[in-house]
ROMARRO-86980 format. One line per field, with one value per atom (N, C-alpha, C): residue in one letter; y, z, x; atom name; residue number from 1. Coordinates in steps of 0.1 Angstrom, whole numbers. Last residue first. Layout:
code c(A | ...)
Y c(Y | ...)
Z c(Z | ...)
X c(X | ...)
site c(CA | ...)
pos c(NUM | ...)
// end
This chain:
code c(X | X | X | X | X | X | X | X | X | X | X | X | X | X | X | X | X | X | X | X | X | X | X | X | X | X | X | X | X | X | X | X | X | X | X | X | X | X | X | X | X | X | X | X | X | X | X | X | X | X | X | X | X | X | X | X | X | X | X | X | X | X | X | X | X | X | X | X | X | X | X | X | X | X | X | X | X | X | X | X | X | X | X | X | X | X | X | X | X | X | X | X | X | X | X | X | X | X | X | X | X | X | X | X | X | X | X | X | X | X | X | X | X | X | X | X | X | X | X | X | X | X | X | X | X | X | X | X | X | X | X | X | X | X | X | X | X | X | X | X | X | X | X | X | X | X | X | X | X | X | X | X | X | X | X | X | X | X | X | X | X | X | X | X | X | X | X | X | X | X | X | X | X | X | X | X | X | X | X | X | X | X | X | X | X | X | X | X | X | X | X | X | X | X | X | X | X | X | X | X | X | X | X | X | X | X | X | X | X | X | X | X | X | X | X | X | X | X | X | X | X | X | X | X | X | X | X | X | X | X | X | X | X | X | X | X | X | X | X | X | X | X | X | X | X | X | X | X | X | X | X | X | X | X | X | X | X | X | X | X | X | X | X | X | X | X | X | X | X | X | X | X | X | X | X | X | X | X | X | X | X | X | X | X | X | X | X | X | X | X | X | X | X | X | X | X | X | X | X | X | X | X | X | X | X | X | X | X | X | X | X | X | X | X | X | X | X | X | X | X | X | X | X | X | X | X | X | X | X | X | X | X | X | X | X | X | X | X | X | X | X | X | X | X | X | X | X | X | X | X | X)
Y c(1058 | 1068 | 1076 | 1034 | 1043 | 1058 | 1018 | 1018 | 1025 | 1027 | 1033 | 1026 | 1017 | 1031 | 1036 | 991 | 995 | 1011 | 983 | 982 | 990 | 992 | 1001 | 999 | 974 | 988 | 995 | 948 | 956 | 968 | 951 | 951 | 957 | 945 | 958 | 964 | 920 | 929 | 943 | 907 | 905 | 916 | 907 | 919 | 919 | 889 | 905 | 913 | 865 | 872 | 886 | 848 | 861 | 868 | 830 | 826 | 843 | 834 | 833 | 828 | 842 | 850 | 845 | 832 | 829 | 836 | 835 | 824 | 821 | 860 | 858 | 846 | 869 | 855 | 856 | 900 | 893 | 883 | 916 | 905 | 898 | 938 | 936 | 921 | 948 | 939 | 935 | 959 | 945 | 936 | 985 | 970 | 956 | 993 | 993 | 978 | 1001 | 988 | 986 | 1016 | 1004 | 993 | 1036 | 1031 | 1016 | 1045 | 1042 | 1031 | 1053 | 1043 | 1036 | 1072 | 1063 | 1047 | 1087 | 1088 | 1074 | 1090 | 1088 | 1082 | 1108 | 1093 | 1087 | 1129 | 1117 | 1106 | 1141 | 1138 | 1127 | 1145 | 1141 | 1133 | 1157 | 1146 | 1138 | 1176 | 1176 | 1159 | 1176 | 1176 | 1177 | 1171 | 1172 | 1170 | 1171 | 1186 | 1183 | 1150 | 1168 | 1175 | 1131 | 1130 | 1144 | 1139 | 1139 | 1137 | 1130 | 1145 | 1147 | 1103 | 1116 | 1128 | 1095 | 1087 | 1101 | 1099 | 1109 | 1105 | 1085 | 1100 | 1106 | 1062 | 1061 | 1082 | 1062 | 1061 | 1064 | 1065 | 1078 | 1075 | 1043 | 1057 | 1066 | 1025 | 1018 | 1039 | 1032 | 1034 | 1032 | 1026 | 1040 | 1042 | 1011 | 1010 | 1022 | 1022 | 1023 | 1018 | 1009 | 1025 | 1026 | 984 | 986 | 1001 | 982 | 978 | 984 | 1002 | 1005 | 996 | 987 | 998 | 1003 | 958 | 963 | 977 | 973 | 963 | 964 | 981 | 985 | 982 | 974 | 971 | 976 | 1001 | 991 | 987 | 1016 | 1002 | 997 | 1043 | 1037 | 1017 | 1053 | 1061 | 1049 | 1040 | 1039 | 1043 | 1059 | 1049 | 1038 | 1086 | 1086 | 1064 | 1080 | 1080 | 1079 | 1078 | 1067 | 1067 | 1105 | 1095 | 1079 | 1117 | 1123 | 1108 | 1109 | 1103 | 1110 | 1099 | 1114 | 1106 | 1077 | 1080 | 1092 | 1080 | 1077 | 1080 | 1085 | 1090 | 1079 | 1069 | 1079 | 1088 | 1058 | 1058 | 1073 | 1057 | 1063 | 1059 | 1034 | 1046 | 1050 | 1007 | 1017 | 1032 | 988 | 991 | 1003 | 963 | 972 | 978 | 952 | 954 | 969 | 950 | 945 | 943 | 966 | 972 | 962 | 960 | 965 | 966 | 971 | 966 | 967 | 985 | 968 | 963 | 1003 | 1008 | 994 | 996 | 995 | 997 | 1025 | 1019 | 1011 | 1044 | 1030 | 1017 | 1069 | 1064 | 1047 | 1079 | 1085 | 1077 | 1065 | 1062 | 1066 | 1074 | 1060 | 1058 | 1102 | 1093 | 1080 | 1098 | 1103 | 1100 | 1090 | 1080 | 1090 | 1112 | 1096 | 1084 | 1131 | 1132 | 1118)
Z c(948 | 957 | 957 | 936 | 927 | 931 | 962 | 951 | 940 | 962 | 972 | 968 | 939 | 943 | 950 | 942 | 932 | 933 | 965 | 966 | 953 | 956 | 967 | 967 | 940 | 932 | 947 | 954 | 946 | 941 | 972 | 974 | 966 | 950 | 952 | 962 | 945 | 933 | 937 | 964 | 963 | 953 | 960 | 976 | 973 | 944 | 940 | 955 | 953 | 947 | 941 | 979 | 974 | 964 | 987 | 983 | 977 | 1006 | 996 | 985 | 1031 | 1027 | 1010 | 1048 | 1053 | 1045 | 1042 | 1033 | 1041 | 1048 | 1036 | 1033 | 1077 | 1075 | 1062 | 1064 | 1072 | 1076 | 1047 | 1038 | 1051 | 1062 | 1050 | 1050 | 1073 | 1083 | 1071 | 1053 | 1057 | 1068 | 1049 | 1038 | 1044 | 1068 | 1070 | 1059 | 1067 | 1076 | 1078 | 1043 | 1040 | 1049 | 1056 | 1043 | 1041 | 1069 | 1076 | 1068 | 1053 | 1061 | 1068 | 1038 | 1030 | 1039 | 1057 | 1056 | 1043 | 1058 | 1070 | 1065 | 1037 | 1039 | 1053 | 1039 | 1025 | 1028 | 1057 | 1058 | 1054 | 1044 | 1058 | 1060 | 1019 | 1022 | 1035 | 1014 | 1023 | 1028 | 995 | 990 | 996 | 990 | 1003 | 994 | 966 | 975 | 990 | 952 | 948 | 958 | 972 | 965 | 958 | 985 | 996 | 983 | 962 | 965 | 976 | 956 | 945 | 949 | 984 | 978 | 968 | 978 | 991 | 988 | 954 | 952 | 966 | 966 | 956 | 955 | 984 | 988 | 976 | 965 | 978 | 983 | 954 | 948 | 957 | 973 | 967 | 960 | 981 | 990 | 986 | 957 | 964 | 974 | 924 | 942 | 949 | 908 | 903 | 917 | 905 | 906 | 905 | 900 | 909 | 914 | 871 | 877 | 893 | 863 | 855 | 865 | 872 | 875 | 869 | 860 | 874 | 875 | 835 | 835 | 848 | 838 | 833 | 835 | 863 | 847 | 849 | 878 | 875 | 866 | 875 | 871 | 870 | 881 | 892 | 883 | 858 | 859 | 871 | 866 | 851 | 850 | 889 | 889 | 878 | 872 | 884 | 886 | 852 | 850 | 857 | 870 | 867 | 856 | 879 | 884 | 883 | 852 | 863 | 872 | 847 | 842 | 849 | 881 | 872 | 860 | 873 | 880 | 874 | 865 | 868 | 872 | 864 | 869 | 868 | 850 | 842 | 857 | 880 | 866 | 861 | 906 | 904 | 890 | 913 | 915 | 906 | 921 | 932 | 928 | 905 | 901 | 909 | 928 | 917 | 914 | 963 | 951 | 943 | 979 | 965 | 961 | 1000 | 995 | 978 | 1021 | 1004 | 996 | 1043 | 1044 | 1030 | 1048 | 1042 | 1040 | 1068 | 1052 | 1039 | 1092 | 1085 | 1073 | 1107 | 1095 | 1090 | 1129 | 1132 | 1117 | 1125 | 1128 | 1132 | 1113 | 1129 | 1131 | 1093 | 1102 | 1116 | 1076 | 1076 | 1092 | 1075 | 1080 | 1083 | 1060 | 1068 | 1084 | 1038 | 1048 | 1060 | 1027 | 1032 | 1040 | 1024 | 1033 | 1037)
X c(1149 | 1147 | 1160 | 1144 | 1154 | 1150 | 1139 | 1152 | 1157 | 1116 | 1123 | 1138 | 1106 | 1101 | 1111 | 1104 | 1110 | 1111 | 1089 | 1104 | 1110 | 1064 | 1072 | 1087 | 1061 | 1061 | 1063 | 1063 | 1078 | 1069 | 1043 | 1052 | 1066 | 1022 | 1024 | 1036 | 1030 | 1033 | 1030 | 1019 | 1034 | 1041 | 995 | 1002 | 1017 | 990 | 987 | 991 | 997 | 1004 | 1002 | 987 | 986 | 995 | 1000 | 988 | 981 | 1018 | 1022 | 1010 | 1015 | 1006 | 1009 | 1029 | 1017 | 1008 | 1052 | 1052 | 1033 | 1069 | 1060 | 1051 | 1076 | 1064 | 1059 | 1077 | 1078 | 1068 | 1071 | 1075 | 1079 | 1068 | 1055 | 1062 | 1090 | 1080 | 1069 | 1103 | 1112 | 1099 | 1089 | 1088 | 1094 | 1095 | 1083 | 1079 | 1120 | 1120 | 1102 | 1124 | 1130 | 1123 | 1114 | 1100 | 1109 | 1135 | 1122 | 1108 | 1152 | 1154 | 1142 | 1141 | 1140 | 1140 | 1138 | 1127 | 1129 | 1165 | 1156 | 1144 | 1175 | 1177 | 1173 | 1158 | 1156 | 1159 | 1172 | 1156 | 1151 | 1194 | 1196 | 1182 | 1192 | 1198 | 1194 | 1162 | 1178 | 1180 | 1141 | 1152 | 1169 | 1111 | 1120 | 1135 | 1096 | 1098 | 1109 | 1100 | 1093 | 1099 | 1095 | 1103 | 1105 | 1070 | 1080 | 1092 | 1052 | 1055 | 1067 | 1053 | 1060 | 1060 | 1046 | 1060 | 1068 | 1023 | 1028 | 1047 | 1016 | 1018 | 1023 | 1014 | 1029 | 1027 | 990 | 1006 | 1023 | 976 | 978 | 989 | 971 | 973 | 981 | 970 | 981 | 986 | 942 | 954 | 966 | 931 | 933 | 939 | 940 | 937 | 936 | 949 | 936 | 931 | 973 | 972 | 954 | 975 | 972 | 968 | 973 | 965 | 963 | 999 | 985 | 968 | 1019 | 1012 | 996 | 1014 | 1010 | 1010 | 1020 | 1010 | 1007 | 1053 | 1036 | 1023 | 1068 | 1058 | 1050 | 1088 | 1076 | 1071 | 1116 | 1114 | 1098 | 1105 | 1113 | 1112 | 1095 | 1105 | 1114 | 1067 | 1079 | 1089 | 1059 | 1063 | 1070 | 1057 | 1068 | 1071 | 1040 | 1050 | 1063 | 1015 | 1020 | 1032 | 1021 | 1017 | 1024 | 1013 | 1029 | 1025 | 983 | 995 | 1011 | 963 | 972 | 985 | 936 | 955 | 962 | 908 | 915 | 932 | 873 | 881 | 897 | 849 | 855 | 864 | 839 | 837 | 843 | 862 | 846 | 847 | 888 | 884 | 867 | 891 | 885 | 878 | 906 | 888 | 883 | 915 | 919 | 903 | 926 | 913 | 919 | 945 | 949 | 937 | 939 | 955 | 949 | 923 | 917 | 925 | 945 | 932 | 929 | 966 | 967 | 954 | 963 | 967 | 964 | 934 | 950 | 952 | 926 | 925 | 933 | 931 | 934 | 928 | 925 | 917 | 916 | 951 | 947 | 931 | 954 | 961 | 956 | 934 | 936 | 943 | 939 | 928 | 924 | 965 | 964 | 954 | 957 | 965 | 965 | 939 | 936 | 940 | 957 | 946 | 941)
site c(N | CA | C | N | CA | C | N | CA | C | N | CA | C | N | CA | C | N | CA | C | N | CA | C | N | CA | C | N | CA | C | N | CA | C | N | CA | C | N | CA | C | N | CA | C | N | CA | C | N | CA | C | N | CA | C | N | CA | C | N | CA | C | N | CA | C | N | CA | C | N | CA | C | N | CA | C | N | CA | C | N | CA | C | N | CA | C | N | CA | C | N | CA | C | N | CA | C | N | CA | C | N | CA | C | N | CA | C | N | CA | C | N | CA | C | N | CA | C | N | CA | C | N | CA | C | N | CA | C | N | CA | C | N | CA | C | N | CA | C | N | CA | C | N | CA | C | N | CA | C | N | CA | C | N | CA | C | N | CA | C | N | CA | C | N | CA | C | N | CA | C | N | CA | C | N | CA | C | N | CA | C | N | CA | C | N | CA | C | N | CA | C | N | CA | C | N | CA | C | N | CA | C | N | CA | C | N | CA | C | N | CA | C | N | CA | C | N | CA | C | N | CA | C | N | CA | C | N | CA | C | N | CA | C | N | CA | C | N | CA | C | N | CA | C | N | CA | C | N | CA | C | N | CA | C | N | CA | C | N | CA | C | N | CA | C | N | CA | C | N | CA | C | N | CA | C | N | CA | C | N | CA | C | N | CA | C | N | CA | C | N | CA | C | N | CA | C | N | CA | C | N | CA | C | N | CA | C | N | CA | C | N | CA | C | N | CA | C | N | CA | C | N | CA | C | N | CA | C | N | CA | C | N | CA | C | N | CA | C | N | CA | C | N | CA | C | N | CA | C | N | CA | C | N | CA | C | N | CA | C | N | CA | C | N | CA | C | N | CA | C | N | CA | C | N | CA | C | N | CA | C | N | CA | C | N | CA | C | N | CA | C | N | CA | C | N | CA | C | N | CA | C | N | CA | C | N | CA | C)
pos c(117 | 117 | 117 | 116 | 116 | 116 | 115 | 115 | 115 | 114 | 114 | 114 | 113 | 113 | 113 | 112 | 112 | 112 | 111 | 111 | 111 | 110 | 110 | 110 | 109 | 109 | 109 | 108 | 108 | 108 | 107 | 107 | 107 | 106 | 106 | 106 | 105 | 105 | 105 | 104 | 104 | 104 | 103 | 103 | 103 | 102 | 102 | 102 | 101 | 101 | 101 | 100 | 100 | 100 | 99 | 99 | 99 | 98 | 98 | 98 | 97 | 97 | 97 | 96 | 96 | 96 | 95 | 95 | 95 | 94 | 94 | 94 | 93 | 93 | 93 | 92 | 92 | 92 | 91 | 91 | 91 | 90 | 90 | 90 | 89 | 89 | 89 | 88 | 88 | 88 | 87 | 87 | 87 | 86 | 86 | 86 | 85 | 85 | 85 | 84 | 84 | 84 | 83 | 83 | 83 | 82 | 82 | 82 | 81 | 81 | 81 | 80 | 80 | 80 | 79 | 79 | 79 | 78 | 78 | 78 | 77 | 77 | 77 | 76 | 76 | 76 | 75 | 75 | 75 | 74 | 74 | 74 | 73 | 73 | 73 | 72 | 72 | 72 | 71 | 71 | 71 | 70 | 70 | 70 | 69 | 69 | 69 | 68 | 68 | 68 | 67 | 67 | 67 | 66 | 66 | 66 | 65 | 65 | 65 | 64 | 64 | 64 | 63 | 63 | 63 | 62 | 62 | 62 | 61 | 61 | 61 | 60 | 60 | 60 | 59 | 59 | 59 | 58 | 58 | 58 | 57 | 57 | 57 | 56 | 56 | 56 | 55 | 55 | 55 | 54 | 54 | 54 | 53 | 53 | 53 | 52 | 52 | 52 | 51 | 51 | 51 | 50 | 50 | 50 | 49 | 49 | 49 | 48 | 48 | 48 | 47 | 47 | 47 | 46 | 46 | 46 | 45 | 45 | 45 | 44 | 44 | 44 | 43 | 43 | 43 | 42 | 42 | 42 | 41 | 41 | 41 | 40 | 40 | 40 | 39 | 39 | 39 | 38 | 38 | 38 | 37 | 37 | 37 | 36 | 36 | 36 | 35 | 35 | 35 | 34 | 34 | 34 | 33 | 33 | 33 | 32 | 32 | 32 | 31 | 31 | 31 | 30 | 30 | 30 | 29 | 29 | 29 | 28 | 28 | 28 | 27 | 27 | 27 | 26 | 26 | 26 | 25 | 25 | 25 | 24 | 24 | 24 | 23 | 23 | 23 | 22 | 22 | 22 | 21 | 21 | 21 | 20 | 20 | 20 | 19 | 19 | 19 | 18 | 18 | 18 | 17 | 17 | 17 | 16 | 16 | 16 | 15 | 15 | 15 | 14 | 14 | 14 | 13 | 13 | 13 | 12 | 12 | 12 | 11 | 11 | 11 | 10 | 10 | 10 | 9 | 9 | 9 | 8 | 8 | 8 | 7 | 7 | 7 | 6 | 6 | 6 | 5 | 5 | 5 | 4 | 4 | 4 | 3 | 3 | 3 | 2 | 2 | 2 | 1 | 1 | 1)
// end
């Protein structure tokens, strides 16, 4: 629902991407969650931090349910093709942003994600 809203309202997804802490007191990350991302290579340590972002959330869980439930080859590898060249424009001109190394680490928990896609 969020990216969702995010998008039809011209929010960029990138906006807040690397504040941790988002979620309410006493709420945090479904553990299936943050096991789907353990499961794809992520440390620990970053997931545990960033999953606590809410756009970073919402995006790794539309990641675990399109993984859940889409299951035709055809689709998957579309839809993987698509998430490939969405990352290839993220890391495009890295070096204007290399002053950031907490964008860099939510980068690989998508590259790690869609590598063991």
């Amino acid at each position: 629902k969020n990216v969702r809203d995010s998008s039809a309202h011209s929010r960029p997804i990138i906006l807040n991407v690397i504040e941790d802490a988002q979620f309410k007191t006493g709420k945090s990350p479904k553990p299936h969650l943050k096991s789907f991302l353990l499961n794809a290579s992520v440390p620990k340590n970053i997931a545990n931090r960033y999953l606590t972002n809410l756009k970073v959330h919402d995006l790794c869980a539309l990641l675990l349910l399109h993984n859940k439930y889409i299951k035709g080859s055809i689709a998957r590898r579309e839809r993987k093709k698509e998430i490939r060249f969405i990352l290839k424009r993220a890391r495009y001109r890295k070096h204007l942003y290399s002053n950031l190394p907490a964008l860099g680490e939510i980068l690989l928990i998508f590259n790690k994600i869609i590598k063991s896609y």
